[in-house]
C-alpha positions as CSV (number, residue, x, y, z in Angstrom):
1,X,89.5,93.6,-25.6
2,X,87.2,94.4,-22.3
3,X,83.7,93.1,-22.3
4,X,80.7,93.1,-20.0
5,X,77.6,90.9,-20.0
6,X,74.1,91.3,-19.0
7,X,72.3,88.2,-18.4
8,X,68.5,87.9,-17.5
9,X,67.5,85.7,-15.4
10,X,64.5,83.4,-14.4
11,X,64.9,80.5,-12.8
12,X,66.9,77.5,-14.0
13,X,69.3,78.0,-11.5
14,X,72.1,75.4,-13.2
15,X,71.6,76.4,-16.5
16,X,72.4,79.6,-15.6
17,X,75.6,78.7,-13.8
18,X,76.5,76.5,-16.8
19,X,76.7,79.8,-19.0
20,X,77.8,82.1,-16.4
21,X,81.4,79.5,-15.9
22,X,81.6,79.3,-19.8
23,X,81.4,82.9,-20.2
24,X,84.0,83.1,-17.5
25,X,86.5,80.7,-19.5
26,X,85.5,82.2,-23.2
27,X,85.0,86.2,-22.7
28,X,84.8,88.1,-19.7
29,X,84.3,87.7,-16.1
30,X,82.2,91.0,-15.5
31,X,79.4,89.6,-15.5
32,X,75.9,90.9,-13.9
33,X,72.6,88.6,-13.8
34,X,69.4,90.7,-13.3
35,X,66.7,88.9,-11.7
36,X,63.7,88.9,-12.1
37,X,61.7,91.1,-9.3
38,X,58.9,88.4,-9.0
39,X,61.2,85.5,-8.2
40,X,61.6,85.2,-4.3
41,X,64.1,81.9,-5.3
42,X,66.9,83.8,-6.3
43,X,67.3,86.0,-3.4
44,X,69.0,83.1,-1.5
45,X,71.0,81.5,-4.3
46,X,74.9,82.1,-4.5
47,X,76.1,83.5,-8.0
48,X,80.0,84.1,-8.6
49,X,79.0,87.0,-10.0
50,X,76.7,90.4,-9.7
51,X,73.4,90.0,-9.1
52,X,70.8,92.4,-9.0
53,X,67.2,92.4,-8.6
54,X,65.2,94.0,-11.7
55,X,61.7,94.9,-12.2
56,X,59.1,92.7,-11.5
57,X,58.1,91.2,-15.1
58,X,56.5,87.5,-14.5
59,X,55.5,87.1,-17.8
60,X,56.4,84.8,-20.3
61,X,57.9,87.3,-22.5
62,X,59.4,91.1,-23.0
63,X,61.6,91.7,-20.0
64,X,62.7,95.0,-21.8
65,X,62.8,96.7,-18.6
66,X,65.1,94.3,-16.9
67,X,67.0,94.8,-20.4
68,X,67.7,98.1,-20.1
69,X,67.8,98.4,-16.3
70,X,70.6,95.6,-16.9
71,X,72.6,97.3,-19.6
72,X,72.4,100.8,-17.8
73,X,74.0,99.3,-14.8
74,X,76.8,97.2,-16.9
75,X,77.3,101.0,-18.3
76,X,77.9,102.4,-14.4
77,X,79.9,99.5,-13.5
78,X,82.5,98.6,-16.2
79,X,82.4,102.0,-18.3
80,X,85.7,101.3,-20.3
81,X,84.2,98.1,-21.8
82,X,85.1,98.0,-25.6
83,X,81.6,95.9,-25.9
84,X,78.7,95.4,-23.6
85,X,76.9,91.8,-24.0
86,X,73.1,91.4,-23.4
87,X,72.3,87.1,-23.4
88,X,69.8,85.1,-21.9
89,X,70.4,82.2,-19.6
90,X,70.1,79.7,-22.4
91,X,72.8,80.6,-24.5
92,X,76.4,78.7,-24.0
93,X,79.9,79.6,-24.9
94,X,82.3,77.1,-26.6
95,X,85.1,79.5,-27.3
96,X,86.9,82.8,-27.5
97,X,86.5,82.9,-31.3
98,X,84.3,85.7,-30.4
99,X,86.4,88.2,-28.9
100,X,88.5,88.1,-32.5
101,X,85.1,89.1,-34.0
102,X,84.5,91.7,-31.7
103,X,88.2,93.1,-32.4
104,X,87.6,92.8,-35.9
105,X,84.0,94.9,-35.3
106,X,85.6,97.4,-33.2
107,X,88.0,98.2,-36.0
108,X,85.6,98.6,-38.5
109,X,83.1,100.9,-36.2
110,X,80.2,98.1,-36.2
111,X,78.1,99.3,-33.0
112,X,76.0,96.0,-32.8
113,X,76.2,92.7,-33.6
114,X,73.8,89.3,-33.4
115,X,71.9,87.3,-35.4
116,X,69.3,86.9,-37.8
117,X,69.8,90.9,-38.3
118,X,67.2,92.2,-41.3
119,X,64.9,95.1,-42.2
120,X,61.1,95.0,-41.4
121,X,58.5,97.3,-42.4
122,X,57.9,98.0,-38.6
123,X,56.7,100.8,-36.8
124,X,57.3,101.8,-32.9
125,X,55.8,104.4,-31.8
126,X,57.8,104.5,-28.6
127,X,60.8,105.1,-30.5
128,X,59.6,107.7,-32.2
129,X,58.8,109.5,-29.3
130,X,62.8,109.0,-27.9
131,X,64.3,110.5,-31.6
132,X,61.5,112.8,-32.3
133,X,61.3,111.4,-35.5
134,X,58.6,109.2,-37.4
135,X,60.5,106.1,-38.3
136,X,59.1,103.8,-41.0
137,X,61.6,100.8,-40.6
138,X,62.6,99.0,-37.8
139,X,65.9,96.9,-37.7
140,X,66.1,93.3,-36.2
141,X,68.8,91.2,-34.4
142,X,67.5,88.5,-32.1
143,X,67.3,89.4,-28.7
144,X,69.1,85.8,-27.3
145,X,72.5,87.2,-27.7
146,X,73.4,91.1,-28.4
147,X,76.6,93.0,-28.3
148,X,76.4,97.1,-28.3
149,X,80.2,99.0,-28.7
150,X,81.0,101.4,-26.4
151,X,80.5,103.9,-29.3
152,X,76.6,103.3,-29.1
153,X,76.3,102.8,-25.5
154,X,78.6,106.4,-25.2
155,X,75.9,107.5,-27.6
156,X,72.6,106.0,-25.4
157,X,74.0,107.4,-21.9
158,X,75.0,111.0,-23.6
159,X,71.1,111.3,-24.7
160,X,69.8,109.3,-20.8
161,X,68.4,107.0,-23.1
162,X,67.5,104.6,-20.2
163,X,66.6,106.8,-17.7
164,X,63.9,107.8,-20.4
165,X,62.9,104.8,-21.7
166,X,62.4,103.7,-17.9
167,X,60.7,106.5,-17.0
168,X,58.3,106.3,-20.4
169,X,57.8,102.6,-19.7
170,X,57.4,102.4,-16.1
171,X,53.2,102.6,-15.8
172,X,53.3,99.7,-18.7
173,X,51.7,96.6,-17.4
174,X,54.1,92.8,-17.7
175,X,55.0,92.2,-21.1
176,X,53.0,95.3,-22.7
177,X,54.5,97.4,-25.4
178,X,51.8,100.0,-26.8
179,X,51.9,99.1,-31.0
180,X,54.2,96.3,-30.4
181,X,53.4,92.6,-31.3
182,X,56.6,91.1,-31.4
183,X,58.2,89.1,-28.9
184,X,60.0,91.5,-27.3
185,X,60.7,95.5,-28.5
186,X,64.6,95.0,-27.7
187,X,64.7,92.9,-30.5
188,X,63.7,96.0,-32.9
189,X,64.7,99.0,-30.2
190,X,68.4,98.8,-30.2
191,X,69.3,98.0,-33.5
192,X,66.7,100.0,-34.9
193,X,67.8,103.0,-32.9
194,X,71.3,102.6,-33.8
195,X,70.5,103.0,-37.2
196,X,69.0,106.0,-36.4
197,X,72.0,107.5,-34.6
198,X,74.0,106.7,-37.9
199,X,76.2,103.1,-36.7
200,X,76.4,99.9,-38.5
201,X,75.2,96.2,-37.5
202,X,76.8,93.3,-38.3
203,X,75.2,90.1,-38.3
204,X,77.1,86.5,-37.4
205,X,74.6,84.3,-38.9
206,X,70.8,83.4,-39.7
207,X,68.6,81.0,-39.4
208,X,65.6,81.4,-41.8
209,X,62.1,80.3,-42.1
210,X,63.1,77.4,-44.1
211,X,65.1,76.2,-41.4
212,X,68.3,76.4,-43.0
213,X,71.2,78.5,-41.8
214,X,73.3,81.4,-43.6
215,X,76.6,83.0,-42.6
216,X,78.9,81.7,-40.1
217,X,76.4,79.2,-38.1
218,X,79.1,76.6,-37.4
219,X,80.6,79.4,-35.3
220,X,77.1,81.3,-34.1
221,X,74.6,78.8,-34.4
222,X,72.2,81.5,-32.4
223,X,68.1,81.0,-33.0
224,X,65.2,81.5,-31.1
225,X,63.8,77.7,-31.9
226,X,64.4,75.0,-32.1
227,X,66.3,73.6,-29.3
228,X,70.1,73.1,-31.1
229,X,70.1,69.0,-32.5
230,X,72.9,67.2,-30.6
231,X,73.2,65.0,-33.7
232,X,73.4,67.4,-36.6
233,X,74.3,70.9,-34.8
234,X,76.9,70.6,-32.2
235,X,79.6,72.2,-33.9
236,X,83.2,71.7,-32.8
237,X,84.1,75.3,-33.6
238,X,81.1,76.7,-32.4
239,X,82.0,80.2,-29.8
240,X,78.4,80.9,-28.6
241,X,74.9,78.6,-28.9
242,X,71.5,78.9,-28.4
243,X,69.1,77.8,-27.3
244,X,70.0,75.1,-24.8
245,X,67.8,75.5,-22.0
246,X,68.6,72.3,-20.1
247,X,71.8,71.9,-17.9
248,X,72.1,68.1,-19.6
249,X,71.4,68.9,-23.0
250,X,74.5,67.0,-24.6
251,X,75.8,70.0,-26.1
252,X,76.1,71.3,-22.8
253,X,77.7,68.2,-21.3
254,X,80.5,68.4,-24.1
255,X,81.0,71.9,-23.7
256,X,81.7,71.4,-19.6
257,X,83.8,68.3,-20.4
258,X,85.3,70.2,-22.8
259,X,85.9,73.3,-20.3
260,X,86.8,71.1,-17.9
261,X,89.7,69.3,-19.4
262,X,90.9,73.0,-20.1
263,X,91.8,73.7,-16.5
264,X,93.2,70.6,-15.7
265,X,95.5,71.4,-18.6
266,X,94.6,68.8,-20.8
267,X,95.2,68.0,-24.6
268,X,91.3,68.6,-26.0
Protein backbone atom coordinates (compact mmCIF):
# COMPACT_ATOMS: atom_id res chain seq x y z
CA UNK A 1 0.00 0.00 0.00
CA UNK A 2 1.92 3.34 -1.27
CA UNK A 3 0.81 6.62 0.19
CA UNK A 4 1.64 10.30 -0.04
CA UNK A 5 0.94 13.14 2.25
CA UNK A 6 0.36 16.73 1.89
CA UNK A 7 0.87 18.78 4.97
CA UNK A 8 0.20 22.54 5.31
CA UNK A 9 2.21 24.40 7.06
CA UNK A 10 2.42 27.58 9.34
CA UNK A 11 4.59 27.91 11.83
CA UNK A 12 4.90 25.63 14.91
CA UNK A 13 8.02 24.42 13.77
CA UNK A 14 8.11 21.26 16.46
CA UNK A 15 4.76 20.38 16.11
CA UNK A 16 5.13 19.94 12.77
CA UNK A 17 8.22 17.71 13.10
CA UNK A 18 6.37 15.79 15.76
CA UNK A 19 3.74 14.64 13.04
CA UNK A 20 6.09 14.61 10.12
CA UNK A 21 8.44 11.52 12.41
CA UNK A 22 5.09 9.77 13.32
CA UNK A 23 3.90 9.74 9.93
CA UNK A 24 7.32 8.43 9.06
CA UNK A 25 7.00 5.45 11.62
CA UNK A 26 3.01 4.80 10.94
CA UNK A 27 2.40 5.41 6.94
CA UNK A 28 4.62 6.75 4.53
CA UNK A 29 7.75 8.62 4.21
CA UNK A 30 6.72 10.76 0.99
CA UNK A 31 5.92 13.27 2.52
CA UNK A 32 5.70 17.10 1.21
CA UNK A 33 5.01 20.31 3.67
CA UNK A 34 3.74 23.33 1.66
CA UNK A 35 4.50 26.53 3.29
CA UNK A 36 2.95 29.11 3.58
CA UNK A 37 4.25 32.03 0.94
CA UNK A 38 3.99 34.71 3.68
CA UNK A 39 6.18 33.02 6.24
CA UNK A 40 9.89 34.14 5.72
CA UNK A 41 10.67 31.52 9.00
CA UNK A 42 10.45 28.61 7.16
CA UNK A 43 12.78 29.34 4.45
CA UNK A 44 15.78 28.59 6.73
CA UNK A 45 14.34 25.60 8.76
CA UNK A 46 15.63 21.99 7.92
CA UNK A 47 12.66 19.52 7.26
CA UNK A 48 13.51 15.60 6.48
CA UNK A 49 11.24 15.87 4.06
CA UNK A 50 9.92 18.04 0.82
CA UNK A 51 9.21 21.36 1.31
CA UNK A 52 7.75 23.76 -0.97
CA UNK A 53 6.76 27.20 -0.76
CA UNK A 54 2.91 27.76 -1.58
CA UNK A 55 0.87 30.80 -2.16
CA UNK A 56 0.94 33.52 -0.04
CA UNK A 57 -2.35 33.04 2.30
CA UNK A 58 -1.72 34.77 5.83
CA UNK A 59 -4.96 34.42 6.96
CA UNK A 60 -6.35 32.59 9.69
CA UNK A 61 -8.35 30.35 7.53
CA UNK A 62 -8.93 28.67 3.82
CA UNK A 63 -5.54 27.84 2.50
CA UNK A 64 -7.39 25.99 -0.40
CA UNK A 65 -4.82 27.19 -2.74
CA UNK A 66 -1.92 25.74 -0.83
CA UNK A 67 -4.41 22.65 -0.76
CA UNK A 68 -4.51 22.05 -4.11
CA UNK A 69 -1.13 23.46 -5.12
CA UNK A 70 0.03 20.77 -2.45
CA UNK A 71 -2.03 17.79 -3.70
CA UNK A 72 -1.20 18.57 -7.54
CA UNK A 73 2.44 18.38 -6.78
CA UNK A 74 2.06 15.03 -4.45
CA UNK A 75 0.19 13.90 -7.90
CA UNK A 76 3.63 14.87 -10.03
CA UNK A 77 5.84 13.45 -7.53
CA UNK A 78 4.59 10.04 -6.33
CA UNK A 79 2.01 9.17 -9.16
CA UNK A 80 1.72 5.38 -8.38
CA UNK A 81 0.41 6.26 -4.86
CA UNK A 82 -2.67 3.93 -4.03
CA UNK A 83 -3.84 7.07 -1.70
CA UNK A 84 -2.83 10.63 -1.45
CA UNK A 85 -3.11 12.16 2.22
CA UNK A 86 -3.94 15.93 2.75
CA UNK A 87 -3.37 16.74 6.99
CA UNK A 88 -2.67 19.70 8.84
CA UNK A 89 0.27 20.12 11.14
CA UNK A 90 -1.84 19.37 14.20
CA UNK A 91 -2.85 15.98 13.60
CA UNK A 92 -0.55 12.90 15.11
CA UNK A 93 -0.22 9.40 14.17
CA UNK A 94 -0.29 6.52 16.76
CA UNK A 95 -0.30 3.65 14.37
CA UNK A 96 -0.46 1.83 11.16
CA UNK A 97 -4.02 0.70 11.76
CA UNK A 98 -4.69 3.00 9.02
CA UNK A 99 -3.02 1.67 6.18
CA UNK A 100 -5.38 -1.75 6.86
CA UNK A 101 -8.29 0.77 6.36
CA UNK A 102 -6.98 2.18 3.39
CA UNK A 103 -6.55 -1.50 1.92
CA UNK A 104 -9.75 -2.37 2.94
CA UNK A 105 -11.11 1.12 1.04
CA UNK A 106 -9.14 0.43 -1.92
CA UNK A 107 -10.88 -2.87 -2.29
CA UNK A 108 -14.11 -1.66 -2.04
CA UNK A 109 -13.49 1.46 -4.63
CA UNK A 110 -14.03 4.18 -1.73
CA UNK A 111 -12.26 7.40 -3.32
CA UNK A 112 -12.26 9.46 -0.07
CA UNK A 113 -12.15 8.99 3.34
CA UNK A 114 -12.18 11.36 6.81
CA UNK A 115 -14.32 12.42 9.28
CA UNK A 116 -17.45 13.80 10.31
CA UNK A 117 -18.48 13.04 6.45
CA UNK A 118 -22.53 14.27 5.92
CA UNK A 119 -24.80 15.91 3.43
CA UNK A 120 -25.55 19.70 3.59
CA UNK A 121 -27.95 21.66 1.69
CA UNK A 122 -24.94 23.78 0.29
CA UNK A 123 -24.42 25.50 -2.72
CA UNK A 124 -20.88 26.44 -4.53
CA UNK A 125 -21.00 28.26 -7.16
CA UNK A 126 -17.32 27.62 -8.06
CA UNK A 127 -18.03 24.10 -8.43
CA UNK A 128 -20.56 24.51 -10.56
CA UNK A 129 -18.62 26.30 -12.81
CA UNK A 130 -15.70 23.22 -12.87
CA UNK A 131 -18.69 20.34 -13.68
CA UNK A 132 -20.92 22.64 -15.62
CA UNK A 133 -23.66 21.57 -13.58
CA UNK A 134 -25.93 23.28 -10.90
CA UNK A 135 -25.29 21.26 -7.82
CA UNK A 136 -27.78 21.52 -4.98
CA UNK A 137 -25.90 19.51 -2.26
CA UNK A 138 -22.55 19.70 -1.11
CA UNK A 139 -20.80 16.76 0.69
CA UNK A 140 -18.62 17.27 3.91
CA UNK A 141 -15.48 15.55 5.48
CA UNK A 142 -13.41 17.67 7.65
CA UNK A 143 -10.56 19.21 6.18
CA UNK A 144 -7.84 18.16 9.23
CA UNK A 145 -7.17 14.89 7.75
CA UNK A 146 -8.26 13.67 4.05
CA UNK A 147 -7.35 10.74 1.99
CA UNK A 148 -8.33 10.87 -2.06
CA UNK A 149 -7.52 7.14 -4.02
CA UNK A 150 -5.69 7.25 -6.89
CA UNK A 151 -9.01 6.56 -8.74
CA UNK A 152 -10.20 10.18 -7.93
CA UNK A 153 -6.96 11.91 -8.22
CA UNK A 154 -6.60 9.87 -11.84
CA UNK A 155 -9.98 11.39 -12.33
CA UNK A 156 -9.04 15.31 -11.06
CA UNK A 157 -5.61 15.39 -13.23
CA UNK A 158 -7.47 13.68 -16.51
CA UNK A 159 -10.04 16.84 -16.34
CA UNK A 160 -6.67 19.67 -15.08
CA UNK A 161 -8.82 20.03 -12.21
CA UNK A 162 -6.10 22.10 -10.43
CA UNK A 163 -4.66 23.78 -13.01
CA UNK A 164 -8.31 25.19 -13.33
CA UNK A 165 -9.24 25.70 -10.06
CA UNK A 166 -5.79 27.64 -9.69
CA UNK A 167 -6.26 29.53 -12.46
CA UNK A 168 -10.18 30.36 -11.49
CA UNK A 169 -9.02 31.23 -7.93
CA UNK A 170 -5.87 33.06 -8.47
CA UNK A 171 -7.35 36.98 -8.41
CA UNK A 172 -9.22 35.77 -5.08
CA UNK A 173 -8.11 37.84 -2.18
CA UNK A 174 -6.59 35.65 1.49
CA UNK A 175 -9.16 33.42 2.72
CA UNK A 176 -12.08 34.58 0.05
CA UNK A 177 -14.35 32.03 -1.56
CA UNK A 178 -17.19 33.97 -3.59
CA UNK A 179 -20.73 32.25 -1.94
CA UNK A 180 -18.65 30.42 0.55
CA UNK A 181 -19.02 30.87 4.47
CA UNK A 182 -17.58 27.91 5.74
CA UNK A 183 -14.28 27.44 7.11
CA UNK A 184 -12.65 26.44 4.24
CA UNK A 185 -14.24 25.28 0.58
CA UNK A 186 -11.93 21.98 0.60
CA UNK A 187 -13.95 20.82 3.29
CA UNK A 188 -17.11 20.71 0.78
CA UNK A 189 -14.92 20.79 -2.76
CA UNK A 190 -13.44 17.41 -2.85
CA UNK A 191 -15.91 15.24 -1.48
CA UNK A 192 -18.56 17.06 -2.99
CA UNK A 193 -17.00 16.76 -6.36
CA UNK A 194 -16.32 13.26 -6.04
CA UNK A 195 -19.77 12.65 -5.67
CA UNK A 196 -20.26 14.24 -8.71
CA UNK A 197 -17.86 12.17 -10.67
CA UNK A 198 -19.82 9.07 -9.35
CA UNK A 199 -17.11 7.61 -6.17
CA UNK A 200 -17.97 6.73 -2.78
CA UNK A 201 -16.79 8.27 0.78
CA UNK A 202 -16.32 6.58 3.69
CA UNK A 203 -16.22 8.11 6.92
CA UNK A 204 -13.91 6.86 10.14
CA UNK A 205 -15.81 8.59 12.69
CA UNK A 206 -17.82 11.79 13.96
CA UNK A 207 -17.88 13.96 16.45
CA UNK A 208 -21.33 15.71 16.66
CA UNK A 209 -22.79 18.86 18.06
CA UNK A 210 -23.57 17.20 21.26
CA UNK A 211 -20.05 16.52 21.73
CA UNK A 212 -20.24 12.87 21.66
CA UNK A 213 -18.53 10.64 19.18
CA UNK A 214 -19.95 7.94 16.59
CA UNK A 215 -18.12 5.29 14.58
CA UNK A 216 -14.61 4.19 15.16
CA UNK A 217 -13.29 7.35 17.39
CA UNK A 218 -11.13 5.19 19.63
CA UNK A 219 -9.18 4.59 16.37
CA UNK A 220 -9.88 8.24 14.49
CA UNK A 221 -10.60 10.47 17.14
CA UNK A 222 -10.33 13.42 14.33
CA UNK A 223 -12.41 16.93 15.19
CA UNK A 224 -11.93 20.38 14.45
CA UNK A 225 -12.39 21.43 18.41
CA UNK A 226 -11.79 20.82 21.09
CA UNK A 227 -8.21 20.20 21.76
CA UNK A 228 -8.23 15.98 22.39
CA UNK A 229 -8.62 15.59 26.68
CA UNK A 230 -5.47 13.82 27.89
CA UNK A 231 -7.64 12.30 30.58
CA UNK A 232 -10.67 10.94 28.88
CA UNK A 233 -9.45 10.80 25.03
CA UNK A 234 -6.04 9.43 24.59
CA UNK A 235 -6.86 6.21 23.21
CA UNK A 236 -4.31 3.34 23.26
CA UNK A 237 -5.49 2.11 19.85
CA UNK A 238 -5.84 5.33 18.40
CA UNK A 239 -3.95 5.49 14.44
CA UNK A 240 -4.38 9.22 13.74
CA UNK A 241 -5.55 12.35 16.24
CA UNK A 242 -6.52 15.67 16.06
CA UNK A 243 -6.24 18.34 17.08
CA UNK A 244 -3.06 18.54 19.21
CA UNK A 245 -1.49 21.72 18.36
CA UNK A 246 1.21 21.77 21.06
CA UNK A 247 4.47 19.70 20.85
CA UNK A 248 3.84 18.85 24.82
CA UNK A 249 0.41 18.17 24.78
CA UNK A 250 0.54 14.70 26.82
CA UNK A 251 -0.87 12.90 24.01
CA UNK A 252 1.87 13.85 22.11
CA UNK A 253 4.49 13.05 24.75
CA UNK A 254 3.13 9.34 24.93
CA UNK A 255 2.93 9.03 21.41
CA UNK A 256 6.99 10.00 21.01
CA UNK A 257 7.70 7.77 24.10
CA UNK A 258 5.77 5.42 22.58
CA UNK A 259 7.60 5.84 19.06
CA UNK A 260 10.60 5.96 20.68
CA UNK A 261 10.73 2.77 22.49
CA UNK A 262 9.80 1.31 18.97
CA UNK A 263 13.18 1.92 17.50
CA UNK A 264 15.12 0.98 20.26
CA UNK A 265 13.26 -2.30 19.97
CA UNK A 266 11.51 -2.32 23.00
CA UNK A 267 8.50 -4.29 24.47
CA UNK A 268 5.57 -1.31 24.43
Amino acid sequence: MKVCTVINAHFFFDTIIDTIESIFCYMTKNVLVVVDGANKEFDSIELPVHKLKGFRHNFRKSPYRNIALGLKTAYEMWPDSDWFCYTEYDCLWGSDQIIKNLSTAKKQGVWMLGNDGHVENREIPLIDALVKSKLSKGYYLLGACQFLSKRYMDELNEMLFFEKFLSLTNHFSEGYMPGYKGYDVSEHLYPTLARQLGGSIGVFATYDRKNKWHGHHRVFPIRFRPELDPETENFPEASIMHPLKSFNHPIRVYHRQKRNKLKNGKNI
